[in-house]
C-alpha angles and dihedrals in degrees: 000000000000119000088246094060094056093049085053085060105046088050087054096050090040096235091312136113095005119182112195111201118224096252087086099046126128094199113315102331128066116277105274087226088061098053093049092048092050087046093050094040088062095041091056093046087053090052092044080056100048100043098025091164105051129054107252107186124196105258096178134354117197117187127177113204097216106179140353118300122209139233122218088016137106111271129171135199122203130192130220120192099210086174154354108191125180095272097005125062110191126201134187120201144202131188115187135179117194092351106303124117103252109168127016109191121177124188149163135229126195147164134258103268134198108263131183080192117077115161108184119224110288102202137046138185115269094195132114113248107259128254092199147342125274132262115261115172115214108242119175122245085005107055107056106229096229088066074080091077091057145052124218134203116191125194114167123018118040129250126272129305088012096128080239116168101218138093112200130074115210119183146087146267150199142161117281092213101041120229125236080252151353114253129157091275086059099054091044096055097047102038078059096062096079117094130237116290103238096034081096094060091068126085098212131054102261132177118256122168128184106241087185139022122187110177128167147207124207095184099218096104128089112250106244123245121250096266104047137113117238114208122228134190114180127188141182114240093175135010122179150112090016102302130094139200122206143184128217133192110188120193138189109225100274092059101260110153104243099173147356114213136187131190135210099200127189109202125195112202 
């Protein structure tokens, strides 16, 4: 099922009574990416409905995976409005599966504002455009099903459990059934797709699970079409006691700064 479809609906049950079909596990649980595109789907409709009149862009979007999520089994997502100022709109979410509380996102949503300060991006990709993605066979209980919606293209740091010594992940991605177009959820659900950093520098397939997700949006860059590749460098900032902290640029082709993205990762191994 396409991403779009299962915005259509989530639109249709109203956030309620949501069934995820195992093509977009990760394990056993739904894709992370997935969860935090269908929460933010619902909290920009709220603030299209709130301030009908004005546009109101996602400026940064914080999500806490709590517990695990199901696939093949009723979710629900609700809503909360905390505050509708007169430039910020600010939402609270839950997404819950037989009762318990398993995601928690909070984000903000602004106008464009008048600003004497304007600090141009800092950083671009340094990678040749892909040709094509790269080859990931689908091994099970290795490999997450939902990889099967994207293509990746990866250019510096190794896939996962190759004893690599490295700790960053360079490369790009796109869908590999192009939307009609591509939105916010869009973005969220496919900067999400990459692994860990340091997940390649183990020998053996281990657990790992994001326990928080910031990621920003600083609104200057062109949205890429369908079709296009979306450039990613990823770095470790921190790795120890089993938890690790990690930074994320993400590009359209011409080099316009989309998101910024950083990871609270529990690894297990």
């Amino acid at each position: 099922m396409h991403l779009d479809e299962i915005i259509e609906m989530l639109i249709n049950n109203k956030g309620q009574k949501l069934i995820i079909p195992n093509d977009w596990a990760q394990g056993r649980t739904v894709y992370g990416g997935l969860t935090a595109a269908l929460v933010y789907h619902l909290m920009s409709q709220m603030v299209v409905e709130n301030k009908p009149d004005e546009q109101r862009p996602i400026r940064y979007f914080n999500i806490s995976y709590i517990g695990p999520l199901l696939v093949n089994q009723t979710l629900s997502i609700d809503v909360e409005l905390l505050r509708a100022g007169r430039s910020a709109t600010q939402l609270i979410a839950y997404v819950k599966q037989n009762e318990k509380t398993c995601v928690v996102a909070q984000a903000c949503f602004g106008i464009n504002r008048a600003s004497k300060i304007n600090v141009s991006d800092r950083l671009t990709y340094d990678m040749e455009k892909p040709k094509k993605a790269t080859f990931i066979p689908q091994i099970p209980k290795v490999v997450p099903k939902f990889l099967r919606h994207f293509d990746i293209n990866l250019q510096a740091g190794r896939l996962p459990f190759m004893r690599s010594k490295k700790d960053h992940l360079y490369g790009w991605m796109r869908y590999k059934k192009a939307p009609e177009k591509i939105k916010e959820a869009h973005l969220i659900a496919m900067i999400d797709a990459w692994p860990c950093t340091v997940l390649q520098q183990l020998k053996l397939p281990a657990a790992a699970s994001t326990m928080n997700w910031n990621i920003e949006f600083p609104q200057t860059a062109l949205k890429p079409k369908p079709n296009q590749w979306v450039a990613y460098q990823a770095t470790t900032q921190h790795a120890s006691n089993g938890y690790v902290y990690g930074d994320a640029h993400v590009w359209n082709e011409a080099g316009e700064l989309l998101a910024l993205s950083r990871q609270t990762v529990g690894v297990f191994g």
